[in-house]
C-alpha positions, 0 to 999 in steps of 0.5 A: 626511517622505516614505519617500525622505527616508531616505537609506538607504530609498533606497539598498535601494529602487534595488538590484536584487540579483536580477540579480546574478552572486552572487545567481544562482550562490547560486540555482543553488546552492540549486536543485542541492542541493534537487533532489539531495536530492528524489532521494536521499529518492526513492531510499531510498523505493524501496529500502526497499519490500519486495519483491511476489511474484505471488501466486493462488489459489482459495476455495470454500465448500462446494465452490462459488467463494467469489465475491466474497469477500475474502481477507487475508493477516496476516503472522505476523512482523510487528508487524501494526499496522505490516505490510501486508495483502496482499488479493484478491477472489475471482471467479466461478470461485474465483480471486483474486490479492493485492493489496499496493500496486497491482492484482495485484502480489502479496505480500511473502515470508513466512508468513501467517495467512489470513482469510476475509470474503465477506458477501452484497450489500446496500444501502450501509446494511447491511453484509450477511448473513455467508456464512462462519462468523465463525472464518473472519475471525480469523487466529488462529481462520481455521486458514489459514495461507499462505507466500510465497516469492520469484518465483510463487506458487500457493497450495493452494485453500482449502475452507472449509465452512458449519458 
């Protein structure tokens, strides 16, 4: 027996409901609703983003720029495996500016404790020498704390010595 001899294998085969007023408005319907709620969930992602302050500052080691090093900043209110780490690479004449979501758009507001990491370049293998004494890359042992307020922030520079 051939597939067409069903008699309803037949009626299906021979509708074409795509075409169908019924068909296109449930589509249309469909395609409203799915777009609203993709704006809706954008929406609340970006409402629900902290705001960044702009955020520089200074590093020296022994009263000479810290270059290279990387500055962190640990929220002291947060759960900190859940907070954002605001970051910054300090350049040839001790300057940094932090770094939460994209390059140089600063930090949420709040109090923070502040580490230090700053190693001399080696190949990919080796990590290389430590140039900071290991307290310096704790934030309960670093002792450098920094504040965030809402609009710029310049912090005071910090002078971290060898010993």
């Amino acid at each position: 027996m051939a597939s067409s001899d069903y008699p309803a294998e037949r009626y299906y085969n021979n509708c074409d409901y795509s075409n169908t007023q019924e068909y296109r408005s449930a589509r249309q319907c469909l395609l409203l609703v799915l777009s609203i709620g993709l704006t809706i969930c954008c929406a609340c992602q970006h409402e629900n983003q902290v705001p960044l302050y702009p955020v520089q500052g200074e590093v020296y080691l022994d009263s000479q720029p810290a270059e290279g090093a990387l500055v962190v900043l640990h929220p002291l209110h947060e759960n900190p495996a859940h907070a954002a780490q605001p970051r910054g690479f300090v350049d040839k004449n001790a300057h940094y500016q932090l770094s939460t979501r994209s390059r140089h758009d600063g930090a949420p507001a709040g109090k923070y404790a502040v580490t230090v990491l700053w190693r001399k370049q080696s190949d990919e293998d080796d990590p290389g020498e430590l140039l900071v004494p290991r307290h310096y890359l704790d934030p309960k042992q670093s002792g450098l704390q920094a504040t965030i307020v809402a609009g710029n922030n310049t912090l005071k520079a910090f002078h971290l010595t060898s010993e």
